[in-house]
Phi, psi and omega in degrees: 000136185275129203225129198324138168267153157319348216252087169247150164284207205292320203265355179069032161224042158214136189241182153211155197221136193269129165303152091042078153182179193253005198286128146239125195287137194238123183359053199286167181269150200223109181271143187237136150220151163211150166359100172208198203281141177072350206042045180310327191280291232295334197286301180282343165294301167276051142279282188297321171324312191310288203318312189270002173056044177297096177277166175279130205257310199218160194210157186272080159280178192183118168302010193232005157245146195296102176320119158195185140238179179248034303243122195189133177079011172106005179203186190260155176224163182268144183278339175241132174192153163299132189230153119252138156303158206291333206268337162108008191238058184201103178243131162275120188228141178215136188222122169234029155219136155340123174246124176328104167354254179328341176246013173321317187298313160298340177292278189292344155317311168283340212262328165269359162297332162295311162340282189289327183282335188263011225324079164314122197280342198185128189256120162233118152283122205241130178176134210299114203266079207315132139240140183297156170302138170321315187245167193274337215266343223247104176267325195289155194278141161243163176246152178269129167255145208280004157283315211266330197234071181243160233278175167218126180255155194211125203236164179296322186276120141346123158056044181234350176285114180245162183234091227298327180240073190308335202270006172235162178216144183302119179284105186114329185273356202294324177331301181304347177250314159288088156080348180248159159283119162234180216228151179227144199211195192067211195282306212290326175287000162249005168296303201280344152295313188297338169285312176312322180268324162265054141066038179250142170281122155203184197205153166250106177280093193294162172233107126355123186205182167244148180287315142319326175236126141326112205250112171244331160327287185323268175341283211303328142331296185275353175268342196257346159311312202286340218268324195279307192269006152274131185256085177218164183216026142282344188251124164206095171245145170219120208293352208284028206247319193272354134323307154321276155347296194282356177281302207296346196265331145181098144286309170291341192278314177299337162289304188307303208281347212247354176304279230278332173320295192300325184290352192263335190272340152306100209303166167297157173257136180306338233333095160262011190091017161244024169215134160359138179286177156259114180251163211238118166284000000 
């Protein structure tokens, strides 16, 4: 039975309501994805649930996210909710429906009261980062090679920023890294303001992705990025399903991009009367 928790925001109108379970959190480190480009978060967070075998602890109601569920694995689920590992030192936090502007505040108000009453020690938010074509002239779909894109974190701590590959640079990405200020916004950029202000350490892991296609390449990048810089020895995941997935994502795509070459190299087509007109339903 699902059961109202102590965890309300400021305005009482986002709660959190507790699962079913035996779990007790032992100052765990607390992982984020939510809906973005490539779904990169969303792709790596529910990896590692399957993978750590993670029950779900607590779920969000809130006037400010957008009603529905989700339906996944043969059954329905509340689209924002929490997971643990069994040992209690790992949290999954995942949202897959739109949260309203205007109650953002309220969302992560209770979400850092929970935080901060579990102490959660350290937040990493996983998420895709759109690139653009080399040329404004360059329409056609590319694949990303895993040289173009290696993933980078960028944390609230002195000396926590790493770049998996220092001796290449992200095509498109260096604004975000050299030397300017830049600004991150939406849920993962108010996860990572709310943490900063009740003193939690976190960082945010970008992925180079294309925003249109489901990047499971991209997630396994970042999971085996994240798997070198948590010192829990407990996050052992193992990418090689999502490996998969991104060699089949693309193949296909390289069938796609080898598609549409022959169709643009291909002269118009003619009537001259010896073939059929062609009609359109």
């Amino acid at each position: 039975m699902v059961q109202h928790t102590q965890f309300s925001s400021y305005d009482g109108k986002t709660s959190l309501f507790s699962l079913p379970n035996t779990i007790k959190l032992n100052n765990p480190i607390l992982l984020a994805g939510f809906p973005g480009p490539g779904l990169v978060g969303s792709i790596s967070i529910n990896y590692v649930i399957k993978k750590l075998d993670m029950q779900q602890i607590l779920c969000f109601e809130s006037e400010f996210i957008v009603p529905g569920v989700i339906f996944m694995d043969g059954k329905l689920h509340h689209p924002f909710r929490i997971y643990s590992n069994l040992d209690g030192t790992i949290c999954a936090l995942i949202c897959e429906a739109p949260i309203m502007i205007d109650g953002m505040h309220s969302v992560l108000d209770a979400l850092a009261k929970w935080t901060e009453d579990n102490r959660i020690k350290d937040v990493f938010v996983i998420d895709g980062i759109a690139i653009q074509p080399r040329s404004t002239t360059d329409v056609n779909p590319k694949v990303l090679s895993n040289i173009e894109r290696s993933p980078i974190i960028l944390s609230s701590d002195d000396g926590k920023f790493i770049n998996s590959n220092t001796n290449k640079k992200n095509i498109n990405i260096e604004s975000l890294i050299e030397g300017s200020t830049s600004f991150i916004g939406g849920i993962a950029g108010g996860l990572l303001s709310s943490c900063i202000s009740h003193n939690i350490s976190c960082s945010v892991i970008f992925i180079p992705t294309q925003s249109g296609i489901p990047d499971p390449d991209g997630a396994a990048l970042t999971l085996e990025l994240l798997q070198n810089t948590i010192a829990n020895n407990n996050f052992k995941v193992d990418t090689t399903e999502l490996r998969k997935e991104g060699e089949e994502m693309k193949h296909k795509l390289n069938n796609l991009i080898k598609s549409i070459k022959q169709q643009q190299e291909q002269p118009h087509l003619i009537h001259d009367g010896k073939h059929d007109p062609i009609m359109y339903s």
